[in-house]
C-alpha positions in Angstrom: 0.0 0.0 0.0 1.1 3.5 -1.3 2.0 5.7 1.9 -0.8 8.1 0.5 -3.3 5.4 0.0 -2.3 4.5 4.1 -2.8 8.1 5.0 -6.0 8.6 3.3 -7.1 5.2 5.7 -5.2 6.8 9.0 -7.5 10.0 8.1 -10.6 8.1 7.7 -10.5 6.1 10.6 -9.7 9.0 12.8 -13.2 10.3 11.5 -14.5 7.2 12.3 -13.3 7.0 15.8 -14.6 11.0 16.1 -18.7 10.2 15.0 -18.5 6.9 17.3 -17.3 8.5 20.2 -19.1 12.4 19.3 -21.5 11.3 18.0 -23.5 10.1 21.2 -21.9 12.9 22.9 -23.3 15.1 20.6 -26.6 12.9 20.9 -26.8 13.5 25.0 -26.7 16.9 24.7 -29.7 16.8 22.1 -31.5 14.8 24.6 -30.7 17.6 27.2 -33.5 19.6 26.0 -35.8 16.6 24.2 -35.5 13.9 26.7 -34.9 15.0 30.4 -37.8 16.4 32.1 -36.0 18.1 34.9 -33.4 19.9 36.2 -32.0 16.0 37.7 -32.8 14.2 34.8 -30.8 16.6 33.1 -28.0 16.6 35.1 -27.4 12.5 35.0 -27.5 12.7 31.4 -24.7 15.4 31.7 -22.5 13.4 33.7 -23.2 10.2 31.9 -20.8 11.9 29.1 -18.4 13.6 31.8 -15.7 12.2 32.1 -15.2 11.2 29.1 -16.6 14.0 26.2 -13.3 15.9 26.1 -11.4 13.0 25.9 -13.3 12.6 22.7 -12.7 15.6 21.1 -8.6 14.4 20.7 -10.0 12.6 17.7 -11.3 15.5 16.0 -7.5 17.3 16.7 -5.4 14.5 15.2 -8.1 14.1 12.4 -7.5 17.7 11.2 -3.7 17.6 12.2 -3.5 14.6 10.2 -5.2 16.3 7.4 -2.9 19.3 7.4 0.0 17.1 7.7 -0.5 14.2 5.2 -2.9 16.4 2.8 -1.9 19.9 2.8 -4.1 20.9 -0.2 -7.1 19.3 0.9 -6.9 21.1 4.1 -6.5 24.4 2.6 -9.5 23.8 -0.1 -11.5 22.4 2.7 -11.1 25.0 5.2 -11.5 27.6 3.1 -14.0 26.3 1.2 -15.8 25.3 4.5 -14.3 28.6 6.2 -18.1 29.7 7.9 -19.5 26.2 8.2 -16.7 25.0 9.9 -16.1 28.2 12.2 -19.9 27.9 13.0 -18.7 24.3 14.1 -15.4 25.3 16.2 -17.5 28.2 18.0 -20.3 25.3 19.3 -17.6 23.4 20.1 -16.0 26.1 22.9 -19.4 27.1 23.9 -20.5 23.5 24.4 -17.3 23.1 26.2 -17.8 26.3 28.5 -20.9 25.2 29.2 -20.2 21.9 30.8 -17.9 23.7 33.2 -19.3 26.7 33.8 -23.0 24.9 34.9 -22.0 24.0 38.0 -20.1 27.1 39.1 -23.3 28.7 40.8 -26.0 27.7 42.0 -28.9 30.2 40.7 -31.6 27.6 38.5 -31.6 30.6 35.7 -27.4 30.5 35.5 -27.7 26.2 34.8 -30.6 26.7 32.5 -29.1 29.1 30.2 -26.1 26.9 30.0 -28.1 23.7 29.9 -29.6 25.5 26.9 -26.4 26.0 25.5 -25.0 22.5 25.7 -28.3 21.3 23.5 -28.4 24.0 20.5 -24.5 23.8 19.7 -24.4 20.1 20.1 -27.7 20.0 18.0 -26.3 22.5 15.8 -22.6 20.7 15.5 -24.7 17.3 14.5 -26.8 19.3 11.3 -23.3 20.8 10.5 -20.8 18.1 10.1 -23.3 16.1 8.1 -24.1 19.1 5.8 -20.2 19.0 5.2 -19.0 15.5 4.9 -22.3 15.6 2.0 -20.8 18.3 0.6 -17.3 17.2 -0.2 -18.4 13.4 -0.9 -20.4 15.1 -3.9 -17.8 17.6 -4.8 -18.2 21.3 -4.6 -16.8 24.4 -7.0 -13.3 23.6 -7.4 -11.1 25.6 -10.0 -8.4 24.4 -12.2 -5.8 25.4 -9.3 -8.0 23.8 -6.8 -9.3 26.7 -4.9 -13.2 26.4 -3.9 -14.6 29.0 -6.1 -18.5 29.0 -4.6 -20.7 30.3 -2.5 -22.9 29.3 1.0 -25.5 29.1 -1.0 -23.3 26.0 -3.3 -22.7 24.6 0.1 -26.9 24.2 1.0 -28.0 22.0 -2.0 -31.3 19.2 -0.8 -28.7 16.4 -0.6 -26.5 18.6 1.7 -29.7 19.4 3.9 -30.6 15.4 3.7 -26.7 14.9 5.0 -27.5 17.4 8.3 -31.0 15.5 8.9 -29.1 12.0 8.4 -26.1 13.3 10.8 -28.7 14.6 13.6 -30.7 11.5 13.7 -28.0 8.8 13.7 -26.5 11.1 16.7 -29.6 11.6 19.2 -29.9 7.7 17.9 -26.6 7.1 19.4 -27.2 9.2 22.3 -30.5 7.8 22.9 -29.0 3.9 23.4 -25.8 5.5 25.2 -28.5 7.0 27.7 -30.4 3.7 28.0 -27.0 2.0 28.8 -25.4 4.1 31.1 -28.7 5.1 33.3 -31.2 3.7 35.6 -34.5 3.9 36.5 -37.3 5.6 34.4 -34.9 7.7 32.6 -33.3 4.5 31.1 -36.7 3.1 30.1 -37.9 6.2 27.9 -34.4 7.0 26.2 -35.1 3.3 25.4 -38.8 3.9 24.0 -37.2 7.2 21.8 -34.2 5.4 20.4 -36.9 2.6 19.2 -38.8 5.7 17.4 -35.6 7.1 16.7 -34.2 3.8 15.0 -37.0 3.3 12.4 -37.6 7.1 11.0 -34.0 8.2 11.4 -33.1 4.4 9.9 -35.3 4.9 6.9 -34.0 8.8 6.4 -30.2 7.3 6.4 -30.9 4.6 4.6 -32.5 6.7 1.7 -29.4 8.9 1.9 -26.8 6.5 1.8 -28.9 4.8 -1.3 -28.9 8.2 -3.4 -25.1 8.3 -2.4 -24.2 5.0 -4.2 -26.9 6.1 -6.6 -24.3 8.7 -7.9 -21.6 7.5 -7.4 -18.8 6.5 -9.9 -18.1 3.2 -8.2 -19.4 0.6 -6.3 -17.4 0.4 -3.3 -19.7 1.5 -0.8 -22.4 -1.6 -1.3 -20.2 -4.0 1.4 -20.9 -0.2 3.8 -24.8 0.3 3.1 -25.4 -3.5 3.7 -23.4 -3.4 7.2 -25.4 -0.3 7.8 -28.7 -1.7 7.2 -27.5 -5.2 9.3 -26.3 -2.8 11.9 -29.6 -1.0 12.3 -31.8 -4.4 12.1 -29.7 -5.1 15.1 -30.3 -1.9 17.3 -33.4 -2.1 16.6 -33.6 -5.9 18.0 -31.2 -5.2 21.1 -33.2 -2.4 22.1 -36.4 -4.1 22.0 -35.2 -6.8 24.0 -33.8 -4.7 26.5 -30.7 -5.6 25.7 -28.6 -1.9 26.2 -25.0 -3.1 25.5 -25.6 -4.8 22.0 -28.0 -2.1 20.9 -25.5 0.8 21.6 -22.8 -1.6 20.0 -25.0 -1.8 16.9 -25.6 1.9 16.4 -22.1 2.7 16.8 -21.4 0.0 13.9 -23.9 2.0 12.1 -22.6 5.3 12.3 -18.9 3.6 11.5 -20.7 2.6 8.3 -22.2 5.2 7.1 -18.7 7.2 7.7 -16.6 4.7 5.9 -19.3 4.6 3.3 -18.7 8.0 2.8 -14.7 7.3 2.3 -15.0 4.5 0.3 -17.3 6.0 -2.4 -14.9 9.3 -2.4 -11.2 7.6 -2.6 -8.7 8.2 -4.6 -10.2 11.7 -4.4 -10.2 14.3 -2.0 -12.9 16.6 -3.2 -14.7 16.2 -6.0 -14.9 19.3 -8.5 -18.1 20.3 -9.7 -16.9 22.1 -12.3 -14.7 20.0 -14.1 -13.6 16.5 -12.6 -10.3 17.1 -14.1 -10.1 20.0 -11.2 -10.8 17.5 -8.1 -8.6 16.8 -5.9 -6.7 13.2 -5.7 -5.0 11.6 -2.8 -1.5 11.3 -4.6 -1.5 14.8 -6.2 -2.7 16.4 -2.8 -0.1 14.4 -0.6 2.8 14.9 1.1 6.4 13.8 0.8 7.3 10.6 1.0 9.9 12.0 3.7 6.5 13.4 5.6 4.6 10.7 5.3 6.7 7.8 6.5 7.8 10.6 10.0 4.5 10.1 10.3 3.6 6.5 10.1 6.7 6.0 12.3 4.8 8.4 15.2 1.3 7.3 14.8 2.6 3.8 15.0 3.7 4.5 18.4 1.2 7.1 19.6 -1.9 5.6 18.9 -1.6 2.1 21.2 -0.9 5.1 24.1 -4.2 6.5 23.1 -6.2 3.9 22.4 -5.2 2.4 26.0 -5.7 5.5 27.9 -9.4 6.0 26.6 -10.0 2.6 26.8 -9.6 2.9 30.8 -11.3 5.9 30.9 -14.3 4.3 29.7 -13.6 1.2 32.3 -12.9 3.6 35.2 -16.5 4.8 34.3 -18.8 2.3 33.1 -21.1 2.1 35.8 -24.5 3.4 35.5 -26.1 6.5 36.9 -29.3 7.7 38.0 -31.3 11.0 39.6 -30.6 9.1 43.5 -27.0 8.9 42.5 -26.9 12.8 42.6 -25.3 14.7 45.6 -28.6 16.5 47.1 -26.4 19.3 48.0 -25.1 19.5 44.8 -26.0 22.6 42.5 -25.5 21.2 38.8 -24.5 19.0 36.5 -20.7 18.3 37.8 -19.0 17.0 34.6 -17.4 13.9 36.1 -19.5 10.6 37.1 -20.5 9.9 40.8 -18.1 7.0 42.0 
């Protein structure tokens, strides 16, 4: 395997790894202001991500660093073709981040709502967002000749875009939903279990019909292994979750939305970012890519950082995988703390 073909893999797991993790992250703090009925109820579903939602966010970091480093001219088309989407993104990302700390700092009920507020219209907002982008450069957007994006907003708002957003919300509260039911108790767990059954069939259906007008267009037929997974995956939530059975269900979304990512990759490799212009003008993997000299420093330090990583999350999630509920909260406390109760 070419080292650019590797890289191009190395980036697309790393997005992967970011929608698993973030993307029921993102879910809980939909269900913030959907599924929580009170000021407790919102509060366990807050500290059900706590400890780990930063942690999280490293994959979003390498995935861009990775990008800049291995791909130099796709990150400059993308972030400057995706310059306000993408800033939108980074400043729901800080606030959403502010907000989780900040909650808890005083103990007036109008200070935690407007934060709690907060925490669910970035984290809705960051869901619509990334799936309007990811839409956006699997079906190519104005590139010139010297691959500079040479549109609009309005180029970046087209139905299937929109469809992307709609498909990237639902999978997420989806994912939240069965991340809820697993790592809660009581009545809480029981009706984030009842929403990610409604949840499963009309965001299934929406995804699916997106992910079918995908391959639809598309100039090869690599994503068919992905869409099958995906609909497998989604039979399977669907089961788990109906049987009560949290683990396997939460498993099984996760596999979905690791599906519909790599579908994503594998219908856009060997390019970048497909022109709309002029296919001649899209981007490519091995005329975008760095130096061989780059690109093997590279594999030499992601060989040895990502074990470290992938360990120290891993116990993160161990340290933590006990369930919470409303009689687990400290009466005394005033918020949301943003670590579990031991």
């Amino acid at each position: 395997m070419e080292l650019h073909t590797l890289w191009f893999v190395v980036i697309a797991v790393l997005w992967v790894g970011y929608f698993f993790l973030e993307g029921f992250d993102f879910g809980i703090g939909v269900l913030t202001g959907t599924l929580a009925r009170d000021r407790a109820e919102r509060r366990v579903l807050i500290n059900t991500i706590g400890p780990v939602w930063d942690g999280n966010e490293v994959w979003l970091l390498t995935a861009a660093g990775a990008t800049f480093a291995a791909f130099p001219d796709w990150y400059a088309t993308l972030f400057s073709g995706f310059y306000l989407p993408l800033l939108l993104i980074l400043v729901c990302l800080i606030v959403r981040g502010v907000a989780f700390e900040y909650r808890a700092k005083r103990p007036e009920e109008r200070w935690q709502r407007r934060w709690e507020h907060a925490i669910f219209w970035s984290s809705l907002t960051v869901s619509v967002l990334w799936g309007v982008l990811f839409a956006n450069m699997v079906r190519g957007v104005p590139i010139d000749a010297q691959g500079e994006f040479v549109g609009d907003l309005g180029d970046l708002l087209s139905p299937y875009a929109l469809l992307g957003g709609a498909v990237s919300l639902a999978l997420f509260t989806l994912h939240g939903a069965l991340f809820a039911a697993l790592k809660t108790v009581g009545e809480i767990r029981e009706r984030a279990r009842r929403l990610a059954g409604r949840l499963g069939w009309g965001g299934g259906a929406l995804t699916l019909g997106f992910l079918g007008w995908t391959l639809a267009e598309a100039e090869n037929g690599r994503g068919v292994p992905a869409l099958v997974v995906a609909v497998l995956a989604l039979l399977g939530a669907l089961a788990a979750n109906a049987r009560k059975r949290e683990g396997w269900a939460f498993l099984s979304s996760g596999v979905l939305v690791v599906a519909v990512v790599a579908l994503w990759f594998l219908t856009l490799f060997p390019q970048l970012m497909p022109s709309s212009l002029d296919p001649a003008w899209s981007l490519t993997a091995a005329e975008s890519a760095s130096s061989p000299y780059t690109l093997r420093i590279m594999t030499w330090c992601a060989a040895f950082a990502t074990p470290v990583v992938l360990l120290y999350q891993g116990w993160t999630y161990w340290v933590f995988r006990k369930r919470i509920g409303t009689h687990h909260l400290a009466p005394a406390a005033h918020g949301a703390d943003t670590r579990s109760p031991a």
